[in-house]
N, C-alpha and C positions, 0 to 999 in steps of 0.2 A: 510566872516566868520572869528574870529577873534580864532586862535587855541591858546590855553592853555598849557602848559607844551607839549605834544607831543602826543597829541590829543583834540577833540573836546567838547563841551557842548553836540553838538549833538547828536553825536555818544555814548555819555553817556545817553541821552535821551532814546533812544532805550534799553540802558542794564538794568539804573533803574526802567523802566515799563514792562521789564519779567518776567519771574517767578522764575528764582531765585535771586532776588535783594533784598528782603523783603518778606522772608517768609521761614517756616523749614518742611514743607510737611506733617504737620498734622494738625487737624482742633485745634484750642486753645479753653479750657473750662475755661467757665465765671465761677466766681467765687461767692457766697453768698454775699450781699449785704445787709446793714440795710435798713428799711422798709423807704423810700421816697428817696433813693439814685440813682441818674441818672447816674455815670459812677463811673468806679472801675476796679479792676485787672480782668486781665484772666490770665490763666496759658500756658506754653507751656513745652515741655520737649527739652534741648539741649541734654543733653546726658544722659547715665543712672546715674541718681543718680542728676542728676543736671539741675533747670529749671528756667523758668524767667517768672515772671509775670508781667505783661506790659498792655497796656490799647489800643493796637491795633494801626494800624494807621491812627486811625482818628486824626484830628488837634484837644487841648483844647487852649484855651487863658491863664488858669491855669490849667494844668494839675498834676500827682502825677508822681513822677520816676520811673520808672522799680527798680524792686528787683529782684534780683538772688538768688535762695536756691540750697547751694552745701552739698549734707550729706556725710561726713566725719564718720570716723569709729567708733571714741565713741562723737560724737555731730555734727552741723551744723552750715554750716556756711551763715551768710548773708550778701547781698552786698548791701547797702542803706537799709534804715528805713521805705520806706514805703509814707511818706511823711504827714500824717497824724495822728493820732490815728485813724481814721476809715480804713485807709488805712494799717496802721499796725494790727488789727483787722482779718483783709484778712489775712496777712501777717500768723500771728500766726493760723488762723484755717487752712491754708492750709499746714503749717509746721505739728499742729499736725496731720494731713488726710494721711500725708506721712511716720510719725516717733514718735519714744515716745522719741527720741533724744534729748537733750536738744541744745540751741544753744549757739554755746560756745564763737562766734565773729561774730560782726558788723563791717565790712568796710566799711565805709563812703566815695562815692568817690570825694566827693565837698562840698561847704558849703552851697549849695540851701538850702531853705527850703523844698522843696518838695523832696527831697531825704534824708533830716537830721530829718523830723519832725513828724515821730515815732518811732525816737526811745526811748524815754522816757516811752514811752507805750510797748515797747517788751522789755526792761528793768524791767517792771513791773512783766513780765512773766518769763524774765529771769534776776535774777539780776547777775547773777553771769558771764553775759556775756564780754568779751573784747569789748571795743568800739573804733577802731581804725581809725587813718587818716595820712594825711601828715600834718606836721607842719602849712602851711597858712591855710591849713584849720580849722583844730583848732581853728589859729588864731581869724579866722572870725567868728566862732561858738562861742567863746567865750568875743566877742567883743563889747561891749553898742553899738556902731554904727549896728550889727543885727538888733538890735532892732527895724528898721525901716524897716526889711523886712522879721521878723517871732516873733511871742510871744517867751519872755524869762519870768526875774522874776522884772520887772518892770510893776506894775499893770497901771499904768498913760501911760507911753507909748504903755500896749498893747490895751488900752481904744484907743487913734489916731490910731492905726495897724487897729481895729475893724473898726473904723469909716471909715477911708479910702476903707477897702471893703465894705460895705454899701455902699459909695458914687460911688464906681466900681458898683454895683447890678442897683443903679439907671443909671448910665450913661448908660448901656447894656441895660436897660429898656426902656429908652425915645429912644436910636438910633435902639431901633429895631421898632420903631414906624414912623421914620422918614423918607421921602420920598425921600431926598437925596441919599439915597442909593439905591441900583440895589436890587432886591426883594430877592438874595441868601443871598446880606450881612445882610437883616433885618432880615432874618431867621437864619442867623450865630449868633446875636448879640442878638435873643431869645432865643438860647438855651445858649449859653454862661451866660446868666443872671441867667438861671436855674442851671445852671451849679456852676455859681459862688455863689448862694442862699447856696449849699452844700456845699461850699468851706467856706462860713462865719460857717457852723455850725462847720463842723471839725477844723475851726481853734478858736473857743467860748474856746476849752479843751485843746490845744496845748500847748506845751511849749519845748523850744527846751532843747538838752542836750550836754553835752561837751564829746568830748574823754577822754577816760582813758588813752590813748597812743597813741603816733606818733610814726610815722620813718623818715627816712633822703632821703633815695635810696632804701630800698626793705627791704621787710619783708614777711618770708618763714609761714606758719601752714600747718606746715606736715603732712603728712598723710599715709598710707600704698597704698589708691589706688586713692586721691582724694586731692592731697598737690595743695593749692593756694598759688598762687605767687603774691604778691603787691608789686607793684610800682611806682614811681614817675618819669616819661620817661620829663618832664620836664613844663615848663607853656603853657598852648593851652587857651581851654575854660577858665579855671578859676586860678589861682596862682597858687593851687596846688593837680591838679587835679590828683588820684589815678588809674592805670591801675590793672584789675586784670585777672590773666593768669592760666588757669588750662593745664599746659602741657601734664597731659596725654587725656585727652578730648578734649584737642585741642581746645578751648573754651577763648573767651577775652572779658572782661567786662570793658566796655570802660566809662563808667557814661558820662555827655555831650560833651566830645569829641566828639560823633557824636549824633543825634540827627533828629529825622524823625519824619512826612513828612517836615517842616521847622523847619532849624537849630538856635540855639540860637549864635548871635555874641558880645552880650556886654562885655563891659571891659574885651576883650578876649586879646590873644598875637598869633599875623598875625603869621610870619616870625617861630615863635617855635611851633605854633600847627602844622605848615605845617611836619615841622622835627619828632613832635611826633606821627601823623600820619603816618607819615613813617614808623617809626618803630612799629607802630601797625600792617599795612600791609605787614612788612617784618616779622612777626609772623607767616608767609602760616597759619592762622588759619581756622578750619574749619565751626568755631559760631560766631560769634558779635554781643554781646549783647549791647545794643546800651542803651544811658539813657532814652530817650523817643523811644516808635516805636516798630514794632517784629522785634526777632531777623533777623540776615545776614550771608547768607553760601558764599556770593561770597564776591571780592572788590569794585563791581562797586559804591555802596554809596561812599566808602571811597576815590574813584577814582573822584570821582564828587565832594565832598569836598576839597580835594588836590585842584582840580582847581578854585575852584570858589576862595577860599583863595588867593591862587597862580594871579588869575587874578585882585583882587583888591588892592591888595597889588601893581603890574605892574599899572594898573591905577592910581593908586595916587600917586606913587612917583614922576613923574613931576609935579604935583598940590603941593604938601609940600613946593617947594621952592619957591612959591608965598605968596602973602598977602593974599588969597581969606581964607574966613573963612569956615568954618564947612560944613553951609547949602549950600554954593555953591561949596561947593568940592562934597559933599554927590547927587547933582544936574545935575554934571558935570559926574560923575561915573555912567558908562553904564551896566548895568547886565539886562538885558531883554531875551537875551537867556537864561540865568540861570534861571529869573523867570517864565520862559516859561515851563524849566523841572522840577522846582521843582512845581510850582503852577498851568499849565498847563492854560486854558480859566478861571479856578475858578477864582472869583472875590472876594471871600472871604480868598482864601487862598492867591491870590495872596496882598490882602492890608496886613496879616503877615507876607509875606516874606517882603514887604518894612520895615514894625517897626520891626521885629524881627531878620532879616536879614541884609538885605542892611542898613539900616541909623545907626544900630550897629555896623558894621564890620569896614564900610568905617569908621565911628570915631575911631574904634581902628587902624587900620592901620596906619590912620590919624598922631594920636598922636604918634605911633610906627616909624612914619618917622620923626619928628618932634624932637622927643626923648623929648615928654611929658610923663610923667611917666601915666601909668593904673593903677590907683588904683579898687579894689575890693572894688563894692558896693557903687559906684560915680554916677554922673548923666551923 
């Protein structure tokens, strides 16, 4: 068995399948849904006054991001958009079911789409909201190059965006029909189709929207009993990925830094999430809210992340100073224990942790050893 920083896969196998690994001790309430919609938010409560709706943890192939609602003493605050207009939709009926509050800022903590792409729509409700982020991210929200992975305000390119999901609906369609696959993954790749049929309608109305404001290193919204703290702890997941900290609630909102049931590795930065993590987990916090997934009262995800990063990063540094390319580094790189505790016998989750995990990371590592630059939103 092959130990990781100063413990095991294993051993972590055991913590993140108990019961406090992924979960906050009370039942989550699903939320109103428009009339032919197959997944959406639920609610849960981290602490008084502040909660996170999230979509449970089932796996989507396109899912929506968690949003966090924190009510502050004359308005609220939100942490991502929602990821939709229908998703923002939620967003705002559940804000008002809680407060007549207005919301007074959006923290954006990355530039997905699915965390950036209602906010245009709860702008609508609230216009007079802050919409805030870190500088790359911005960057990328306001980028032509988006373009190619959320509607802006170019009608011709969001006609290809459209088309491209269409041509996703049929491909989920014909491979759930297909015999090549084990009979979980043809049922994975029906409902995903359905799934992604709802994802074509909510993105027909989409359109993203840009920050009003960045920060550099941290930005305070004080508060008497409810003050959020943002940050930019350094590049992990994405260039410039937002941390947000409610110290008296004890409370951390991590956007895809972390990421459940399988985590997202593209165009990520190996060697600085590991450090950023860190200093998430040296937070002793008592919530993590996570950007897909329910929340986290323990470390042990975050402990399991440390190492999985931690191990391929070890694996491929003596591959880097070879000629071997990509797919035989990406070939040669071992993670089957890992697949084992994040995807366990599923054959469906485990073909996402290979695309969404493994053949992501190891290329960012890859090129992290190499000192190829990662660009945001590359192939």
């Amino acid at each position: 068995m092959r130990l990781i920083s100063t413990f095991s896969l294993s051993a972590l196998l055991v913590a993140c399948n108990g019961t406090n690994a992924i979960t906050t001790g009370e039942s989550p309430v699903l939320l109103p849904r428009a009339e032919g919609d197959v997944y959406g938010f639920q609610a849960e409560t981290l602490a008084p006054g502040v909660y996170a709706l999230n979509e449970g943890n089932d796996f989507h192939i396109q899912p929506r991001g968690n949003v966090e609602v924190i009510e502050q003493s004359n308005g609220v605050v939100l942490v991502d958009g929602g990821g939709s207009p229908a998703g923002a939709e939620q967003v705002i009926g559940f804000v008002r079911s809680k407060t007549p509050k207005p919301v007074t800022a959006i923290v954006i903590t990355h530039w997905h789409g699915d965390h950036a792409l209602g906010v245009s729509r709860l702008l609508q409700e609230w216009p007079d909201a802050r919409v805030i982020s870190t500088g790359p991210t911005s960057d990328m929200l306001t980028s032509p190059e988006a373009d190619r992975y959320m509607p802006g305000d170019d009608a011709e390119k969001n006609a290809a965006y459209m088309a491209n999901i269409q041509g996703g609906v049929a491909f989920l369609k014909g491979a759930s029909q297909d015999e090549q696959y084990s009979e979980a993954e043809r049922a994975g790749f029906a409902q995903s189709a359905v799934e992604y049929e709802q994802f074509a309608r909510e993105m027909a109305t989409a359109r993203r929207a840009a920050p009003t404001e960045t920060f550099e290193h941290s930005l305070t919204l004080a508060d008497q009993t409810h003050p959020v703290e943002v940050t930019f702890l350094g590049r992990a997941n994405t260039a410039g990925d937002a941390v947000v900290w409610l110290p008296r609630q004890k409370v951390v909102i991590t956007g895809d830094l972390v990421v459940a049931p399988v985590p997202f590795g593209f165009n990520s930065y190996p060697e600085e999430w590991i450090g950023v993590l860190d200093q998430v987990r040296g937070l002793n916090y008592a919530v993590l809210a996570p950007g897909h997934g329910r929340p986290m009262r323990d470390t042990a995800y975050v402990d399991l992340l440390i190492s999985m990063v931690t191990d391929v990063r070890a694996q491929v540094a003596p591959l880097a100073s070879t000629d071997m390319g990509a797919a035989a580094v990406n070939a040669a790189v071992e993670l089957d224990e890992a697949q084992a505790t994040i995807a366990g016998d599923d054959p469906w989750l485990r073909r996402w942790f290979r695309d969404y995990w493994k053949e992501p990371i190891v290329s960012s590592a890859l090129r992290e050893a190499r000192g190829v630059p990662i660009v945001q939103g590359s192939n």
